[in-house]
Residue, then its C-alpha position, 0 to 999 in steps of 0.5 A: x444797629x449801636x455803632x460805637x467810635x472810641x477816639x484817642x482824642x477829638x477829631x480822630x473820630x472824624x479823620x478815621x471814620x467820620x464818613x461812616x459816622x455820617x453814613x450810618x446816622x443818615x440811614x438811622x443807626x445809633x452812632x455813640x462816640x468816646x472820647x478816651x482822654x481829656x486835656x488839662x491845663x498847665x499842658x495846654x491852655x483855657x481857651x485851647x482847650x475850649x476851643x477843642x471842645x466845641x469842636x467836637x460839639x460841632x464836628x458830631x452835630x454834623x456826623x449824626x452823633x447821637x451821644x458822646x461819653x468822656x472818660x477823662x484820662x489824661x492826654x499823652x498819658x494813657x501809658x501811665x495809668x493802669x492798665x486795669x483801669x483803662x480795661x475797666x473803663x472801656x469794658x463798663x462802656x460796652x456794657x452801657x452801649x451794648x454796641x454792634x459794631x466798635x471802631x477803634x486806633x489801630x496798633x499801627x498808630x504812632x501815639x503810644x494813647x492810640x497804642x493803649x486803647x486798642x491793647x485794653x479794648x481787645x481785654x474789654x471785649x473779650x468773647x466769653x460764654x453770655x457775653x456781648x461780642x460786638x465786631x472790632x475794626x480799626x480806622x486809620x488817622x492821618x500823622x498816626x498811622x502813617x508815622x508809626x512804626x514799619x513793625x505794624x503796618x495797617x493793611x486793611x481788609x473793609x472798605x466803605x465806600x463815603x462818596x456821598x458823605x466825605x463833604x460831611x466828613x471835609x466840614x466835620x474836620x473843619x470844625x475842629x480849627x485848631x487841629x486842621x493844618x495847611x497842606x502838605x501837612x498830613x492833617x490838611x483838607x487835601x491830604x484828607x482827600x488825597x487819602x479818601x481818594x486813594x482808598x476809593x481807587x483801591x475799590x473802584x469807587x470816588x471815596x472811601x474810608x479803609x478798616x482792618x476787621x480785628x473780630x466778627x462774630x456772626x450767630 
């Protein structure tokens, strides 16, 4: 099975779904990530920016990831580029990886970046007559999800149960030095784990990851 992670930016891949991530790999499915926006200098320095891609590089080693792809738009930015292109892009990406299942931002989310893919994923995958139609759920992140707007609430409908992968998951985001935070801080090892838990409770298990299924197409 192709499973497919779009991250708004790197670690999102990780504080959303790095616990399936592991999961799947760990059984021998293709896991492919992209990573839909890129910083630039002047907006963020050199050795920021160098330090958050070998995050990623660390973070997926861990996760199984078996390849990344970069489309390169700019960070915060997303509201500014063509809707067209956005479309385009992530639809050349499905043709290319042909994946089974597709873990996406959530509309839910805070960053208008997030906002703007799930919109022009939705466009990309559209179930037309000979077309792949891979099935759609939206992950979570922590200080996204949980500071966007009360207009759309993430309720979500699958979970995974990530008991024996959130280690992997706690030391993917450990990779990524620049973007883990000291709690209270959303972004912290204990919140991570506050929110894995709490998901887990909801399902009768120790940890667990929540999704909410946009599609599912069986034939």
């Amino acid at each position: 099975m192709k499973i497919l992670v779009l991250a708004p930016h790197p670690d999102d891949e990780v504080l959303g779904c790095g616990g399936i991530m592991k999961k799947y790999s760990k059984r021998g499915d293709e896991v492919y990530l992209c990573v839909v926006t890129q910083g630039y200098s002047p907006d963020w320095s050199e050795e920021f920016l160098r330090n958050l891609r070998d995050g990623l590089d660390q973070a997926n080693r861990i996760l199984g990831t078996k390849e990344k792809f970069f489309l390169g738009f700019p960070t915060a930015k997303l509201d500014m580029i063509p809707q067209k292109e956005l479309n385009d892009a992530l639809f050349r990406l499905v043709e290319t990886v042909q994946p089974d299942v597709i873990y996406a931002p959530s509309m839910s989310d805070l960053s208008r970046d997030h906002r703007c893919i799930f919109e022009s994923l939705l466009v990309a995958v559209r179930p037309k007559p000979g077309m792949h139609t891979p099935q759609v759920l939206c992950y979570e992140v922590l200080s996204e999800t949980d500071w966007g707007t009360p207009l759309h609430n993430f309720v979500p409908n699958v979970y995974e149960d990530i008991t024996n992968e959130f280690g992997d998951k706690i030391e993917a985001m450990k990779a990524y030095k620049s973007e883990l935070k000291d709690f209270p801080h959303p972004r912290s090892v204990e919140a991570i784990e506050a929110l894995a838990k709490k998901r887990g409770s909801e399902v009768g298990t120790y940890a667990a990851e929540a999704f909410v299924l946009i599609r599912s197409f069986q034939k």
